[in-house]
C-alpha positions in Angstrom: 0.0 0.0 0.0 1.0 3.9 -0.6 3.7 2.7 -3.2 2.4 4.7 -5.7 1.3 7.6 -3.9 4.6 7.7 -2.0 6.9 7.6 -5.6 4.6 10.6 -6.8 4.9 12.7 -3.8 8.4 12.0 -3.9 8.9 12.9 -7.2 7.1 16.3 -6.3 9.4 17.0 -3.5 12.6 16.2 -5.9 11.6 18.9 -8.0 10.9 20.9 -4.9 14.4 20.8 -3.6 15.7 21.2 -7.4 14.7 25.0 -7.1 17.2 27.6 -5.2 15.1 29.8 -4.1 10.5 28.9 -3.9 7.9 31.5 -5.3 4.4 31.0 -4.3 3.5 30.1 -8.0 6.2 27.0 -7.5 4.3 25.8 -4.7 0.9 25.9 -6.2 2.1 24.0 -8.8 3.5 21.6 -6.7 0.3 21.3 -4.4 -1.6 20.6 -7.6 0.6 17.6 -8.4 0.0 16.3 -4.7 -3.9 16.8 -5.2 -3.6 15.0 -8.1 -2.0 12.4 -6.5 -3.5 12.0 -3.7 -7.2 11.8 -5.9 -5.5 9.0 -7.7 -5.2 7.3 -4.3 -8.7 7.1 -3.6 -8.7 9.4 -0.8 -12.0 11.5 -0.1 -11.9 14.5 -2.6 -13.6 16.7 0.5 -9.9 15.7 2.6 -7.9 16.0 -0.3 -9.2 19.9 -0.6 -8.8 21.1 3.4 -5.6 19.3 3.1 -4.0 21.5 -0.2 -5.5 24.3 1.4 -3.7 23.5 4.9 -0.5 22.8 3.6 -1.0 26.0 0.5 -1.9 28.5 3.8 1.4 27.6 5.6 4.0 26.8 2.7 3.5 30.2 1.3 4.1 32.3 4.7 6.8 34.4 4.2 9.4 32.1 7.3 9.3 29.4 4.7 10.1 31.1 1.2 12.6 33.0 2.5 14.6 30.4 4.7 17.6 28.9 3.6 16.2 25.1 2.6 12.3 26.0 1.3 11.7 23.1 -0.5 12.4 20.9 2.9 10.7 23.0 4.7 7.2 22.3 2.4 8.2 18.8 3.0 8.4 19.5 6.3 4.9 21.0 6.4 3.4 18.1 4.2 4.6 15.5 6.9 3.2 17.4 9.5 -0.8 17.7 7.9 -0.2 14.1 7.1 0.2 13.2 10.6 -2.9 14.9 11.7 -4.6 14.2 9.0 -3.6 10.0 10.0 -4.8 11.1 13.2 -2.1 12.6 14.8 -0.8 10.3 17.4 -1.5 6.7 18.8 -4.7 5.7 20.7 -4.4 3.1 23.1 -8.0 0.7 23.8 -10.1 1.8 26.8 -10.1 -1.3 28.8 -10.3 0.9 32.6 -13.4 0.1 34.4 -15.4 -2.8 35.3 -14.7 -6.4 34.5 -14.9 -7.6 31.9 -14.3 -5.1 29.4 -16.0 -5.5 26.5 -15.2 -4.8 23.1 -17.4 -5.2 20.0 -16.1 -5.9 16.6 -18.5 -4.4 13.6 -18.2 -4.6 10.3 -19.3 -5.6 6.8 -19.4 -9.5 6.0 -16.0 -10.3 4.8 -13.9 -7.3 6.7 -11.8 -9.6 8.4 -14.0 -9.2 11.5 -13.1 -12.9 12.8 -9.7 -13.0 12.1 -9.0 -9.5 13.5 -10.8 -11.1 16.7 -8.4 -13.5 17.2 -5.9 -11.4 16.2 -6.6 -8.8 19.1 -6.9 -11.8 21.4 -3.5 -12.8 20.7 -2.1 -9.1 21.2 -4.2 -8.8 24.2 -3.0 -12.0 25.5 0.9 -10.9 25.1 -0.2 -7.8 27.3 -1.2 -10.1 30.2 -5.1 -9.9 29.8 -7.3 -12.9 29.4 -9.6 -12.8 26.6 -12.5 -14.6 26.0 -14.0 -14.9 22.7 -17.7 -14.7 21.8 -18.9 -15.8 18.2 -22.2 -13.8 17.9 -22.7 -14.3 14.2 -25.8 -17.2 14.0 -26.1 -16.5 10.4 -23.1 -16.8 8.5 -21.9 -20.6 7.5 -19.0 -21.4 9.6 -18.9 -18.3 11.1 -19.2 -19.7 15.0 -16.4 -22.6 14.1 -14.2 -20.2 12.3 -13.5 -18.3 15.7 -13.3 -21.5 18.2 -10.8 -23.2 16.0 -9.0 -19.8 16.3 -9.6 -19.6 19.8 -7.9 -23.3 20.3 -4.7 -22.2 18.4 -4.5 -19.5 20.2 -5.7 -21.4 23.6 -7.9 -18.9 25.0 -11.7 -19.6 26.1 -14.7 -19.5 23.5 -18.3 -19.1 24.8 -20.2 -22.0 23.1 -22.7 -20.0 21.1 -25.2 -22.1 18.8 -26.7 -20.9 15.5 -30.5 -21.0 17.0 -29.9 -18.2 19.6 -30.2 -14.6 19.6 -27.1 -13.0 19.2 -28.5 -10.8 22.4 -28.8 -13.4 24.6 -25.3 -14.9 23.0 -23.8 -12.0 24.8 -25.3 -12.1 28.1 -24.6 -15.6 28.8 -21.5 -14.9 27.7 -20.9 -11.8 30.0 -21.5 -14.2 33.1 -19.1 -16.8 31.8 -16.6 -14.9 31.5 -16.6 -13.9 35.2 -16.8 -17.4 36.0 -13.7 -17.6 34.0 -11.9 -14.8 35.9 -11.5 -13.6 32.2 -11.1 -9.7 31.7 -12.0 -8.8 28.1 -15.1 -10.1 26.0 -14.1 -9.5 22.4 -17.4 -10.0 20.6 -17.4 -11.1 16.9 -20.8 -9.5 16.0 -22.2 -10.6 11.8 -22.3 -8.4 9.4 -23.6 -8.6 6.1 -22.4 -7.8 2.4 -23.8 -4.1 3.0 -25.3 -1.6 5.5 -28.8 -2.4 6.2 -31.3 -1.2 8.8 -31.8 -5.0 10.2 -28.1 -5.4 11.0 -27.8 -1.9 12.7 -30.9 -2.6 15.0 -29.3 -5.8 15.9 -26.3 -4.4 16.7 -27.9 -1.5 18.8 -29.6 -4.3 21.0 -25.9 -5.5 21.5 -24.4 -2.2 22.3 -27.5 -1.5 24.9 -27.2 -4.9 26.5 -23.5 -5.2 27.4 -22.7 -0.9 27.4 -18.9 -1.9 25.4 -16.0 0.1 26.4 -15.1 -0.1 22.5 -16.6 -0.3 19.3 -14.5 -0.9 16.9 -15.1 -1.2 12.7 -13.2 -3.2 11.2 -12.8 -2.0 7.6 -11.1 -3.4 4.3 -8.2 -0.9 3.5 -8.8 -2.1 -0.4 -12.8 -0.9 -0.6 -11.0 2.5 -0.3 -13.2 5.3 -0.3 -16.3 3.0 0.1 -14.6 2.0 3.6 -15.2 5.7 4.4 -18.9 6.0 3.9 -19.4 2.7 5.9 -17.5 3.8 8.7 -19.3 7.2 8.8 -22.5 5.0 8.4 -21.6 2.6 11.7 -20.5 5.7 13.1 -23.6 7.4 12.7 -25.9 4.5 14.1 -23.5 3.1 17.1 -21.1 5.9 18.1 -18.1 4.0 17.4 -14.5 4.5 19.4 -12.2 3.5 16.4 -11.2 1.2 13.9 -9.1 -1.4 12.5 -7.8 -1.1 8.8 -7.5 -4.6 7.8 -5.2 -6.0 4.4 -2.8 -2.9 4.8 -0.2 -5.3 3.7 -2.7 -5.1 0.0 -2.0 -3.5 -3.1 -4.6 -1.1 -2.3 -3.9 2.9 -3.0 -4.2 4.2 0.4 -7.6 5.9 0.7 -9.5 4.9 3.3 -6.3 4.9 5.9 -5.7 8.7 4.9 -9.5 9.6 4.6 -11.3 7.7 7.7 -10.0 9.7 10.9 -10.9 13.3 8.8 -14.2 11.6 7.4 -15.6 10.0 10.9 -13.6 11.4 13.5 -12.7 8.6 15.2 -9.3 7.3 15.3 -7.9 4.2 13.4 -6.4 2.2 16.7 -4.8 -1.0 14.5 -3.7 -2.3 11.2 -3.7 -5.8 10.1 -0.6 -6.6 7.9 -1.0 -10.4 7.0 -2.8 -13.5 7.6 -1.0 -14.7 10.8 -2.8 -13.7 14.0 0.6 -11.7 15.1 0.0 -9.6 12.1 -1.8 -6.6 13.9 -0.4 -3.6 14.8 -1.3 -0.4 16.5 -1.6 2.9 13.8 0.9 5.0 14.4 0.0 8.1 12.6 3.9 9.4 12.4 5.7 6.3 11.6 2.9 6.0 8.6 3.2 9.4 7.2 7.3 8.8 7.3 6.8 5.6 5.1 4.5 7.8 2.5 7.0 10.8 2.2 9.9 7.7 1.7 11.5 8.0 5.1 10.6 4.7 6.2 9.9 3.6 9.6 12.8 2.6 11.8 11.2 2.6 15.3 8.9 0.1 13.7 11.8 -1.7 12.7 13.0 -1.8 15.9 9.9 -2.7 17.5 9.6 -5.6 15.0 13.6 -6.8 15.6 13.0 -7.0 19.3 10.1 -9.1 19.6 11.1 -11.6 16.9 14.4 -11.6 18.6 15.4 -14.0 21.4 17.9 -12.4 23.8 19.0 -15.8 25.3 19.8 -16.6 21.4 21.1 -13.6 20.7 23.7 -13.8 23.4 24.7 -17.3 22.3 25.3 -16.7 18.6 27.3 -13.9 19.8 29.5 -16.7 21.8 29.1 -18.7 18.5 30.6 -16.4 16.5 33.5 -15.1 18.5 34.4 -19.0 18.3 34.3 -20.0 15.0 30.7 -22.3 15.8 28.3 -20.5 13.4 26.6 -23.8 12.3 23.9 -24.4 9.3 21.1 -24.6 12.5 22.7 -21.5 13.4 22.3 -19.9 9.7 18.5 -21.5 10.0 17.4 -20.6 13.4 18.9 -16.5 11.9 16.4 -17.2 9.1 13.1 -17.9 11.0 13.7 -15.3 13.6 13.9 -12.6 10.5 10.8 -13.9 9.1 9.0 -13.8 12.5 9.2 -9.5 11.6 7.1 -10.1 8.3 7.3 -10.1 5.5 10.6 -9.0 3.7 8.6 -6.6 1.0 7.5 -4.9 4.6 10.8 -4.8 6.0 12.2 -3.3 3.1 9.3 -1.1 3.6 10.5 0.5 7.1 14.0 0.9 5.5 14.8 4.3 4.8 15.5 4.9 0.9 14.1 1.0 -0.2 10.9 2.3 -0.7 12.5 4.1 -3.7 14.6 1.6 -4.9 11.7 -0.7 -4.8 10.4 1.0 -8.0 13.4 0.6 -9.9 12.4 -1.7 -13.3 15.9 -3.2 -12.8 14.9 -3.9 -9.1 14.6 -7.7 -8.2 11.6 -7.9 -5.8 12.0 -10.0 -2.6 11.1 -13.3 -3.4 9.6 -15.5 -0.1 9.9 -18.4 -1.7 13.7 -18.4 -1.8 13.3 -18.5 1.9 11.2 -21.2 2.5 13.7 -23.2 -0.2 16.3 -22.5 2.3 14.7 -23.5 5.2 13.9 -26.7 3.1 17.0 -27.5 2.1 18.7 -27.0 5.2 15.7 -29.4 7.1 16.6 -32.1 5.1 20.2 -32.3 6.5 21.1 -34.6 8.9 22.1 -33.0 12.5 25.8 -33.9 11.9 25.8 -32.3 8.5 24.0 -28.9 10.1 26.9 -29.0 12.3 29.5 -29.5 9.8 28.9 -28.5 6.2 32.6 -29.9 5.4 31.5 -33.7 5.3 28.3 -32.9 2.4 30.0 -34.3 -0.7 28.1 -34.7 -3.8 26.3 -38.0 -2.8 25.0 -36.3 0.2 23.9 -32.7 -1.7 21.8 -34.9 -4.6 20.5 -36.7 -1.0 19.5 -33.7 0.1 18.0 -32.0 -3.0 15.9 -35.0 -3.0 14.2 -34.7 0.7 13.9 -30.8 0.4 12.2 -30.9 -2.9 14.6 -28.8 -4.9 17.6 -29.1 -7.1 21.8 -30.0 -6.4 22.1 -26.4 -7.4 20.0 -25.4 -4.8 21.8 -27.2 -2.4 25.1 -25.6 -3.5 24.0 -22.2 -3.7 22.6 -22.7 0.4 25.9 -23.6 1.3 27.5 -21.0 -0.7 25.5 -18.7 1.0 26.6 -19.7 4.3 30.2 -20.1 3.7 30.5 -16.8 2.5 28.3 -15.3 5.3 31.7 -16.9 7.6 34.0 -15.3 5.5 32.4 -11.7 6.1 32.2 -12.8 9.5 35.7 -13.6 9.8 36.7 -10.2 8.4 34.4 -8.3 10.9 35.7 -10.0 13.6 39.7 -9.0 13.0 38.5 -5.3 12.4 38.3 -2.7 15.2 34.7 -2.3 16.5 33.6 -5.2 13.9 31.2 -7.9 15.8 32.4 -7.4 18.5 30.9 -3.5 18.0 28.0 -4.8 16.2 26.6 -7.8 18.9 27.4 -5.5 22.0 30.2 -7.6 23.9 34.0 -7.5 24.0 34.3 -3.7 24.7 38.1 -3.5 25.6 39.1 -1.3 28.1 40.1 2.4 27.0 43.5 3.6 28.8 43.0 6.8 30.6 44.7 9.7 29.6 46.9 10.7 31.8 46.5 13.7 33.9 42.9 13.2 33.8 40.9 12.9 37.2 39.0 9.8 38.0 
């Protein structure tokens, strides 16, 4: 998502910074080509016009054409409406009050509504809460199972709703169970249907009135773009809602409804869903997504992302590994798995500052997945003594390999080559000044004191 908008507005700004000196006529015509592009994204033509006139109003005040850098100080101001414009900052879920909290999940029929569930379980879960998960859709096929086989891989309690029930009474029963349960949070998959209709929204108002929710929240496909908008302001309208979640961000949608819904509805997008996995939702940051559309990437995210895929323990022991020459092939594995516990690597590539660009380079070779998983294949079909010691897999043993994995001898070679030159580098690093030692945090030698210095 944003791909194209950010490569346009980027392309603005390039042509921005090209000028010496900014007239006010320069920056109209620039502000045309961001209306323009921001129209092509799908976002709401009423945003799209406060926003030009937001960022016109303070790019042609008089501190920015005459300061030294005016072009990066437009590009300053653009950043700054598209933060607010995102919503400004981060908004955390209401879950203060009594027990249990509950949270109701609207939406259309095929949203994401009961994936996002579990998804928000599992989130809620790593925060120390205990959900418990209510299917409250009687009339969708499948709808009830779909959530308590994702409650059992995610092993939290499911209330044991049945087709020929009122979704109303559903949720009451429910409400008592779950303080049998000592559980603290009712997440309540509500049904939807393939559009807004006045049935549905009474339904749903007999919900909201019989458990009072702490939350509301819609969950909306990012790729419906601007249609997204006019169903949130209609759920809005009808149930007051507190936010929403923006689900198949990870799409190849344009961007619309992520950059039109907060200004549209007032109310604040709270998570994104980035993939099928049920770690794949993430709170909106407002910032860190208005960095990624002006090409700066996202860093912190990066960050965020590195640390919770990362084990410490591990960490600490590869670092032992490598200062003693016992980087193995389970090694090279385990390094593999951990990276793909952050995502994707198009979405890592994403947060980089500068990929984004390069990513629309025709020469460009786009990350491929699959060479991944045939690495992880390959090196699964090794035996524990040849994971250990890549020097004993001869040719027998490679064509033995390519076999079990699936793949071809080539594959096999390159995998190794891969990893034999990933020791060489490491080798290198490690007889430089400040090499691994530098980059996995251990071996600092002590500095000698200057002398006549106090201690």
């Amino acid at each position: 998502m944003f791909d194209s908008l950010s490569q346009r507005l980027q392309d603005v700004f390039k042509n921005l910074r090209g000028h010496g000196t900014l007239t006010e006529e320069n920056i109209r015509e620039a502000m045309r080509e961001v209306r323009l592009a921001l129209l092509e994204a799908d976002v709401n033509f009423r945003v799209v016009k406060d926003f030009i006139a937001s960022v016109t109003e303070k790019a042609v005040g008089r501190e920015v054409l005459k300061s030294l850098a005016p072009g990066q100080q437009v590009i300053k101001i653009v950043h700054q409406e598209l933060v607010e414009l995102l919503g400004g900052s981060s908004v955390e879920l209401e879950l203060g009050g009594r027990k249990p909290v509950v949270i109701m999940m609207v939406g259309l029929q095929g949203s994401g509504k009961t994936t996002t569930s579990g998804k928000l379980a599992r989130r809620l879960q790593g925060e120390g809460k205990k959900p418990y998960l209510v299917p409250a859709d009687v009339y969708r096929p499948a709808a009830i199972d779909q959530l308590t086989v994702l409650a059992g891989e995610l092993e939290v309690p499911v209330h044991p709703s049945r087709t020929d029930q009122d979704p109303v009474d559903i949720c009451r029963q429910a409400v008592a169970r779950a303080g049998e349960l000592g559980c603290d949070i009712l997440l309540v998959d509500t049904a939807g249907r393939l559009h807004v209709d006045q049935e549905l929204m009474e339904e749903l108002s007999r919900i909201k009135t019989a458990l009072q929710p702490a939350e509301i929240l819609l969950v909306a496909d990012a790729m419906t773009g601007q249609d997204a908008v006019a169903v949130a302001d209609k759920f809005h309208q009808d149930l007051s809602l507190t936010g929403v979640v923006l689900t198949k961000l990870d799409g190849d949608a344009r961007g619309g409804a992520a950059l039109s819904i907060k200004k549209a509805t007032g109310r604040p997008i709270k998570f994104v869903g980035l993939g099928e996995g049920l770690d794949a939702l993430e709170v909106f940051h407002p910032d860190r997504m208005a960095s990624r559309i002006l090409g700066k990437g996202d860093v912190l995210s990066l960050i965020e992302k590195a640390e919770a895929a990362i084990d410490k323990e591990k960490a600490e022991d590869l670092n032992r590994k490598l200062r003693q020459d016992g980087f193995t092939l389970e090694d090279f594995l385990d390094q593999i798995k951990q990276v793909r516990k952050m995502g994707s690597l198009e979405q890592i590539m994403g947060m980089i500052p500068g990929m984004g660009r390069l990513k629309q380079l025709q020469n460009m070779p786009k990350p491929d997945e699959r060479e991944l998983t045939k690495v992880e294949a390959v090196i699964n079909s090794m035996t524990k003594k040849e994971r250990r010691n890549h020097a004993i897999i001869n040719a027998s043993r490679r064509a033995r390999i390519a076999k079990g994995s699936g793949t071809q001898v080539q594959d096999v070679n390159k995998v190794i080559k891969s990893y034999t030159e990933m020791l060489k580098m490491m080798k290198k690093m490690r007889g430089k000044p400040g090499g691994l030692g530098g980059l996995m945090g251990g071996g600092k030698k002590k500095r000698k004191r200057p002398k006549g210095l106090a201690r």
